[in-house]
Every structure is written in C-alpha cells, then in structure tokens.
KOLVEX-832383 format. One record per residue (C-alpha): x, y, z; residue in three letters. Coordinates in steps of 0.05 Angstrom, whole numbers, plus 5000, padded with zeros to 4 digits. Example, Ala and Ser with C-alpha at 12.3 -4.5 7.8 and 13.67 -1.06 7.14 Angstrom:
<pts>
524649105156ALA
527349795143SER
</pts>
This chain:
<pts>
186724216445UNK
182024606393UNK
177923986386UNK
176624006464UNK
176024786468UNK
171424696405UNK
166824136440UNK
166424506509UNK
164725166469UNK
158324636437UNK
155324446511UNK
155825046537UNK
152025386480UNK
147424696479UNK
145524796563UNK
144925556551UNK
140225356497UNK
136124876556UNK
136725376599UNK
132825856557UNK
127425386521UNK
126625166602UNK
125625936619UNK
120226096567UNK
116925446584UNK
116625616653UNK
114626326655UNK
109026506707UNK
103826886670UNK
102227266731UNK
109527546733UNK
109127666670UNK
102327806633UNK
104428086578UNK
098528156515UNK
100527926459UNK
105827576485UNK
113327676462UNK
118227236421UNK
122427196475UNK
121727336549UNK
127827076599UNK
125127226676UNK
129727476724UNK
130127576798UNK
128128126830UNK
124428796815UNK
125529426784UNK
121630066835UNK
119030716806UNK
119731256857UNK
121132096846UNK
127431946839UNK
128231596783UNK
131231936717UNK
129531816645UNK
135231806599UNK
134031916523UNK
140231716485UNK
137332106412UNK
134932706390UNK
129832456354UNK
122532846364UNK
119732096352UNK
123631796410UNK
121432376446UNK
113132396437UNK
114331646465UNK
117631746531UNK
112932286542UNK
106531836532UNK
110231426584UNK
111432076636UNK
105332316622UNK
102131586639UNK
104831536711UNK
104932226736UNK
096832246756UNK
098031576788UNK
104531556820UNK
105332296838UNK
112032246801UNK
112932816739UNK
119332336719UNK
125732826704UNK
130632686645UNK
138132706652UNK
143732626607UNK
146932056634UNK
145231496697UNK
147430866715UNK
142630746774UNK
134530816783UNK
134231106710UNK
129630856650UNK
133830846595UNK
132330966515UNK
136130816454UNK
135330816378UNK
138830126360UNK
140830026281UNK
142529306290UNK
135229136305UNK
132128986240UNK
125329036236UNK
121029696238UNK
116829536310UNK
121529026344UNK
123829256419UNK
129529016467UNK
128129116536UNK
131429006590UNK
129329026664UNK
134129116724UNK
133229206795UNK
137629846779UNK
135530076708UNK
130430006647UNK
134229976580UNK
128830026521UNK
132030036451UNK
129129936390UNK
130130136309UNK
125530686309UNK
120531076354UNK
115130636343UNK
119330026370UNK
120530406424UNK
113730556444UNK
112529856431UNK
117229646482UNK
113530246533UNK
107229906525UNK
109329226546UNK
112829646606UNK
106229926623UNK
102729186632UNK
107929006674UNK
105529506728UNK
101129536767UNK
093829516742UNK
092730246794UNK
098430616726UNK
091830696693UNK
089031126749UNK
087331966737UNK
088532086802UNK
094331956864UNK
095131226891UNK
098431156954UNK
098530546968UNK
101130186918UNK
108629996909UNK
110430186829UNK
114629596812UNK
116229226744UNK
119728476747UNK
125628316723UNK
126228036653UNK
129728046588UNK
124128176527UNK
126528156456UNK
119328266412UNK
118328366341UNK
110928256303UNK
108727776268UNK
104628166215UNK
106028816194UNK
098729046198UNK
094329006261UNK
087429226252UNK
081729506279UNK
075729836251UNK
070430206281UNK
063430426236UNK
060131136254UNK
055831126203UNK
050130746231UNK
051330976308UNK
055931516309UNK
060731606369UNK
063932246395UNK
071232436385UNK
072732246460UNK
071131516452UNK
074331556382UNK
080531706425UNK
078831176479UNK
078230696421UNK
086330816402UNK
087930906469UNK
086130126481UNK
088429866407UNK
095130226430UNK
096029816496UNK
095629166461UNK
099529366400UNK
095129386335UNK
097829976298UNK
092430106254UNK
085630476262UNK
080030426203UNK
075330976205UNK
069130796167UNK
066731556163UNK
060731406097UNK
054430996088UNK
047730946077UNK
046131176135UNK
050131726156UNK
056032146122UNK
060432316188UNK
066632786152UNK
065933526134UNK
067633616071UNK
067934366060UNK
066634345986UNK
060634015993UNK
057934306053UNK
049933866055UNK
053933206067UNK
054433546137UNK
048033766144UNK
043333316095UNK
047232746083UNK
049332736162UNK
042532726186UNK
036732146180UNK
029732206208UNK
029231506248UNK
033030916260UNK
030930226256UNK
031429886331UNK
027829166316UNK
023528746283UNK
016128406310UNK
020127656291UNK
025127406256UNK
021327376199UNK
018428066193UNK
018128376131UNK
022529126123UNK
016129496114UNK
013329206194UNK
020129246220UNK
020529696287UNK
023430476279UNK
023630946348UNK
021231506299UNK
027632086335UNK
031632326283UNK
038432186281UNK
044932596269UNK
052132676280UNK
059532826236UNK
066633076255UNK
068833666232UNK
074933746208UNK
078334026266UNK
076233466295UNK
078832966253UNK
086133326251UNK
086133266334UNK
084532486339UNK
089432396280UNK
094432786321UNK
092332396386UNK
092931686343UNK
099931906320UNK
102532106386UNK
100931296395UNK
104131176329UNK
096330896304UNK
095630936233UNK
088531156216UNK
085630956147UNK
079431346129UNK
074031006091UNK
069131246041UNK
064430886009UNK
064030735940UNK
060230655888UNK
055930355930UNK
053330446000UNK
052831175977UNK
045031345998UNK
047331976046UNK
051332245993UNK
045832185942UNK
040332435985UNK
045033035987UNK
046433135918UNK
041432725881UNK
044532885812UNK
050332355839UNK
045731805822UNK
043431465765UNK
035231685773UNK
037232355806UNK
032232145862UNK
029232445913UNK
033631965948UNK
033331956028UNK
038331746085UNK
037631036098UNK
033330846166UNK
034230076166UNK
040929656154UNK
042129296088UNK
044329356017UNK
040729925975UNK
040129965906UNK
041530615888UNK
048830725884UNK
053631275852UNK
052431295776UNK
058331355720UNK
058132095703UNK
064632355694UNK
060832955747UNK
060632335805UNK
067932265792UNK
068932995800UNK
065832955863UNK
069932355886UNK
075432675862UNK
074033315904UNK
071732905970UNK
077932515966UNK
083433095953UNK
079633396019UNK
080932666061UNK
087332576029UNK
089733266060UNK
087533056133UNK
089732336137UNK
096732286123UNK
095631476108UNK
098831106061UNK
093230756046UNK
086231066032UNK
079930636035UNK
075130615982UNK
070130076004UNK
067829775939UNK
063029185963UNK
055729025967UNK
054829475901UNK
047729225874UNK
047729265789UNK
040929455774UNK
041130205774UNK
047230075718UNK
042629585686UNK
037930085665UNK
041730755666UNK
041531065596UNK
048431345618UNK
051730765648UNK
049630285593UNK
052330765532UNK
058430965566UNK
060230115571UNK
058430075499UNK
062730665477UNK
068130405524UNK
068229635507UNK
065829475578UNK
062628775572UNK
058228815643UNK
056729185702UNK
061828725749UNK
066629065686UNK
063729835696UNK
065829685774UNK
072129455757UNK
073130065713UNK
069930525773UNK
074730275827UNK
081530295772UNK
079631055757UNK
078831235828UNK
085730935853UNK
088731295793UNK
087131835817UNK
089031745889UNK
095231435866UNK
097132185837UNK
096232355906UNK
101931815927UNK
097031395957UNK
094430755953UNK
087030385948UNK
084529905997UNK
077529485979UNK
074229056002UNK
073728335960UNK
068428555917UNK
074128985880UNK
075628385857UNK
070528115811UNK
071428385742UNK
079228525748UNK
083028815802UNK
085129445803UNK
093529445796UNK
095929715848UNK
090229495905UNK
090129295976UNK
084528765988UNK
081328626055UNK
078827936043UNK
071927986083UNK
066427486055UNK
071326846080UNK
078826776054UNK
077426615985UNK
077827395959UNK
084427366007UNK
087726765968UNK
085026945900UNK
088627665911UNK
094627315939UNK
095826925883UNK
095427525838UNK
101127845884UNK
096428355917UNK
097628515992UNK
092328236031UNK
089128456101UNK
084727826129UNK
078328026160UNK
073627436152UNK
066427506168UNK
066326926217UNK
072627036260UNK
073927776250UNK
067428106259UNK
066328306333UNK
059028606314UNK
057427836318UNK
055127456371UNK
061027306420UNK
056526776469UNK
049526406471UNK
044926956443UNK
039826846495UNK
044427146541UNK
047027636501UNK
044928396473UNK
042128426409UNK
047428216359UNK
049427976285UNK
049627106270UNK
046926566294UNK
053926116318UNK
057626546371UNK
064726816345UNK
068426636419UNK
074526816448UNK
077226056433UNK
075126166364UNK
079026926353UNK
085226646388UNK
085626026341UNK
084126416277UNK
090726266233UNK
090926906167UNK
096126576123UNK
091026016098UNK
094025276075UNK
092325386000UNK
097225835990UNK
105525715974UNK
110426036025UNK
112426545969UNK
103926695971UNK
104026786036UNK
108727356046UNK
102527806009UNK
097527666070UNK
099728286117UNK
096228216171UNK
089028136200UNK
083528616233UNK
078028626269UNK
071129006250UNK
065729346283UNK
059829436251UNK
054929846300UNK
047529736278UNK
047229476352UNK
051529816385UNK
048530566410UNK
054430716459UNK
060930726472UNK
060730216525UNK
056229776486UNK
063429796431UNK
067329556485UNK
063329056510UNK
063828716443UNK
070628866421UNK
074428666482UNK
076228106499UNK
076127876434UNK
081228416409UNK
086328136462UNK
086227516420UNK
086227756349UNK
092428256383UNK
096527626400UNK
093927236337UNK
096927826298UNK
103527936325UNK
105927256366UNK
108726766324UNK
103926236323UNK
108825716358UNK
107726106424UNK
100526176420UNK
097325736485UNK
090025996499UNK
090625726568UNK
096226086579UNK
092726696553UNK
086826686592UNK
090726716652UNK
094827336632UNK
087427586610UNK
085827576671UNK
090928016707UNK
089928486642UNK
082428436662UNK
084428836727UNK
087629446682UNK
081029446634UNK
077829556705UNK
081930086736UNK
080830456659UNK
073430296669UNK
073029766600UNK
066329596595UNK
068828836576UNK
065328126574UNK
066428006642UNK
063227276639UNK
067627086581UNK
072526976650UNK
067826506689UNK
063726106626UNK
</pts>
C-alpha cells in the first residue's frame, strides 16, 4: 500500500510539474508584459480591479516597507482618483504586504494576484518594492498619468510571480560632465531605471570638461572648474585635425550643489537606487587643475577642456594632491551613503610623470619601477583612505595594470579581458564592455541616426544577447562577476530627451539580461512585451527609439 501511495504521490507531483513548465511556456506576453521577466510566472483566470474601495494592508512596522507602499499610493492617486486607505486587517479588495524570512535572497518577491486580494511579500523592503514595480506594468499603461483618467478600468491579471535577480548589481550610468543635466531629469533618470529594476545609479559628477559637485572646501571647482568657454559640436570630416574641428564659441556651465545632491539621493532611496558618485582620478582631472593649478605636475595655466579626448595633464604625486583628494572625498563620502565610491582610474596618459622632477624622485625614493607602478601606488593610497571611511573603491580596468589595488571593485570596460583578469584574482567584477554596454554608441544605421559614438550599431538584438559571466572563466570565477551596466557618455547628447532616446530601449534589454536567468531569455518574446511597455514610456512621455519597433 505505501508503494502505491508512494507512486501516485510521483505522478501527481510529475503532471503538476507539466502543468507548470506548460504554463510558463504558454504565457501571453500581452497578459503579462512584464520587463525583465520573472523566474516564475503561473497565469490565472480572472482579474484583480482597483477602485476607492480597496484597502492596503501592511503586515510590519518597518519604515522600509512603508516608503514602498507609499511610492505605490502615491503612483495611482493622480490617475485613478483613488488616495488608497490602509487598514489593519482585510480579506477582500485589499493589497496585501508582508516581510517573509523564508525568502532567501535580498530582492526576491512573491506575489500573488486574486480576483479578491494582492498578497506582495518579500525578505526586505526592497523585495517588496520589487514586487510593486512588476504590479505597476501590469496596469494599465494610463497609471503613469499626472492627472484623472476616467475611462479606464484599473485592473491587474491574475497570476502567481515568484522573482529573484540574477545579478546582484544592475547598472546604469549617466556622465554630466560633458553635457550637464538638471536635477529633474537626474530624477527622471531613476524614476525609469526603477520601473525596470536596476538598482544602481553611477553618477559621473568630474572630468575634463566640467566639475558638476560643490565641494565647499574648495569652493573654484564650482565656479572655475564648473565653467568652460566653448564646446566642441563637430568636425569639417572625419578626418579633421583637433585644431579645425568645429566649436559654437557659448560658454558653458553647470554643477549641483549640495542640497541638491542630498534631495535626488533622498528621491533614489525612496526607490531603493543606490547611487555611486564618481570622481575622476588621477587622470581626466583638467577642471580640477584649471582650478587649482598647483594640483598638477607643471602648475599650468591649465584650462577646462572644450573638445572630447584624453589630456595629458593629469593630477601629480604631491602628498598636497592627496590632501586634496582626501578633502574632496571625505566631502562625497558624507553625501552618498554608498558602499562603494568610484574613483575612475583609466585613460591616465604617463608623460607628465615622465618628466615631473617630483613624480620621478618620489618613485626612486619609493622603489616604484614605472609610471603604470606610481598609478598603481596612486589608486592603493586613495582606497586606503576611503577604506577608513568604511568604504570601498570601484575603477575602471586601467586600475589594473601595475597591481590591483586589494580591496577593489573593477568595471571591466575596454572588452572583458580586465573583467576575467580581475576575476581570476578574486576581485568583484561589474561588466560594462565598450561594445555591448555603451548606449552613447550608435544603436542603428548611422545615416539615420543623430550624431553618435562607433562605426557597427550596438542594437537591441545585440544588448539582449550580451551574456557577463564570460566562458574563460571556472564556475567558482564566476561567482566574482556581479552584475553588468550600462553607460552614457554625453558628448552628443545636449538634452534630456536626446538621453532617452539612446538609453531606452536598449536599457529594457540589458534590465532583463541582468536579472532573468538566461534560460528564460527569448528576444521575440521580449519585443512583444516591449511593445505594450512602449505604451507606458508614452503615457510618461519617453523620448524612445520608436523605429527600433518597426525596423
């Protein structure tokens, strides 16, 4: 008899199993166009309806929990008309949210969608709003609306979702430096990384071009450094030499202060973003320099850059440049409460160090055998000292060459080969190769397309199928790639819109490339949940490739 109860107990479980695989298999991607798509998604009949009377109950005390039910009341009350009330307990027409234990990892969500209740549980507030997110692209496109729709009937299908990440970081970058954009499309920016899931924000805030922070201890990075007299808009041919290229002779200007910063910090937390501040080092350091020219190795006069490219003066060796680091970075460190702290670290030209009376006695009296060394040695001081602050260093690859520093982050930009050699060394790594990751390049034929970076289009097709954990490395190498992000890089982008319109689509598919298991990646299938996401990047007024839907 246990033999029979044991084999009946077998099928069951094996046609429940059918069932299921049969369920994903079969999902309709207009139900249920959900971006990046979930682990698991069972559909079920029927419809959940929004309407005034529906109560939202909030099983924890937890201020977390909290800030992310109230993104989601605040979301649908211009809309819908409906300020949602709470209430201690409902069995009926209630959205219900729990802290769950059992759930293991830090951003994975159950949810669960009834014709008579929303249950949304996760392990911690971030899983929850997780879990609200892929709620809010389940409804209609008009949820995104400031004002009162009428005539549309607030309904979410039926399903059971149980989602968890792939990678623990999910990227995206955005440079000021060389077009600077206000703190309300700063804001705009996280808004959209937040409704497809990427939990990190990279603020590139230093360059050669422009220094965008205040920094109250150094008060002409906001008012020298932040300033340049022209910009560089185009060259006669592709050939042109730097000194015929084309400048629109306005000056050029821009920086956050630091009230600023603390209120889009605040604004990326209530979405739980993570925002990593960048700044520069030791090279791409011309608006700090033409600042305070003692920072470099000739003392100048040094000037704002005007044109894009690598420069050769850079930050000398003085233990007074340190200082100044030192000082910049205990300012940064005290706004951004980020783990990790960005230091740059690439495209750091050696001549200056060549023939610096400075830089080449202080490697003689230090037993530093090159310049590639003195960087190494630059880069290992600096996260010393940020690791007094508890924090750690991210570079980019360069950091690499002449010995990593030991406790570094490395975004592996320049291909995957800094990402695998720092991998092997059992260094985190973030993947942002040139080729796949960079939405500054060309997304479609470049006759049709705005001034851009490349010469072979980085498509959709090509973002979606972009795999981070490369081949070379063993499974127990792998676990050191963390995740992957996207980079803007704005030399031709002057606007806002002119971002979007180069970022999205193309973030959609780094999104799911970063937290669907690669199994249940199908671009077809993507494109046509795309395009019912296309209609909510219309009703917010996304400024995205349209065409990419009809080429």
């Amino acid at each position: 008899m246990y033999r029979i109860k044991f084999f009946f107990m077998v099928v069951v479980c094996f046609l429940l199993s059918i069932e299921s695989n049969l369920a994903q298999s079969t999902l309709s991607p207009e139900r249920y166009p959900i971006i990046p798509k979930p682990l698991s998604l069972i559909e079920q009949k029927g419809d959940f309806i929004f309407n005034k009377e529906t109560k939202i109950v909030v099983k924890t005390s937890d201020e977390q929990v909290q800030k992310a039910v109230s993104f989601l009341v605040d979301l649908l009350a211009p809309s819908t008309g409906y300020k949602l009330g709470y209430a201690k307990s409902q069995a009926k027409n209630a959205l219900i949210v729990a802290l769950d234990p059992s759930i293991k990892s830090e951003e994975a969500y159950y949810l669960s969608i009834t014709d008579k209740a929303i249950t949304i549980r996760a392990k911690t507030a971030a899983g929850i709003f997780r879990g609200i997110q892929t709620l809010r692209q389940l409804m209609p496109a008009e949820i995104e609306q400031k004002q009162q729709v009428s005539s549309v009937k607030w309904s979410v299908p039926c399903a059971v979702i149980e989602d968890e990440p792939r990678f623990q970081y999910r990227g995206a970058h955005l440079d000021v430096c060389r077009h600077f954009f206000p703190p309300e499309f700063i804001k705009r920016y996280i808004n959209l990384l937040a409704l497809f899931k990427y939990n990190t924000f990279h603020w590139h805030l230093t360059e050669d071009q422009g220094w965008r922070i205040e920094i109250k201890k150094y008060p002409k990075l906001s008012t020298l450094g932040q300033w340049r007299k022209e910009t560089c808009v185009g060259r006669h041919t592709s050939r042109t030499p730097v000194m015929e290229r084309v400048y629109d002779n306005t000056p050029y200007e821009g920086f956050y202060t630091q009230e600023e910063i603390k209120d889009v910090i605040k604004y990326a937390q209530d979405r739980f973003i993570t925002i990593i501040p960048e700044i520069e080092m030791p090279g791409h350091a011309l608006a700090a320099l033409a600042a305070y020219p003692d920072l470099g190795c000739t003392k100048g006069p040094y000037e704002v850059a005007t044109r894009w490219g690598v420069f050769k003066d850079v930050f000398c060796t003085r233990d007074s440049t340190f200082i100044f680091l030192q000082d910049v970075l205990t300012e940064v460190i005290d706004l951004f409460p980020s783990k990790y702290i960005h230091i740059g670290g690439d495209e750091c030209p050696k001549l200056r160090w060549q023939n610096c009376f400075h830089c080449q006695t202080f490697m003689k009296e230090n037993g530093i055998k090159d310049e590639h060394a003195l960087q190494s040695y630059f880069i290992q001081r600096i996260e010393k000292f940020i690791n007094s602050k508890g924090r750690q260093i991210i570079g980019w690859d360069e950091i690499l060459e002449g010995g990593l520093a030991p406790n570094a982050t490395v975004m592996s930009w320049r291909g995957t080969e800094g990402g695998i050699a720092a991998a092997k060394q059992k260094h985190n790594v973030i993947m942002t190769p040139g080729d796949v990751c960079y939405f500054d390049y060309y997304q479609a034929d470049p006759k049709n397309e705005p001034m851009a970076i490349g010469k072979t289009p980085t498509t959709l097709e090509k973002v979606y199928a972009y795999e981070p954990i490369p081949q070379e490395l063993s499974a127990d190498e792998a676990k050191y790639i963390i995740g992957a992000q996207a980079n803007v890089w704005s030399e031709y982008m002057k606007t806002g819109s002119h971002v979007e319109y180069m970022v999205f689509p193309r973030a959609l598919a780094l999104a799911e490339v970063t937290w669907t298991s690669k199994e249940k990646k199908n671009y077809e299938d993507f494109i046509k949940r795309f395009k019912l996401q296309a209609l909510r990047l219309d009703q917010m007024k996304v400024n995205y490739a349209k065409h990419i839907l009809t080429d």
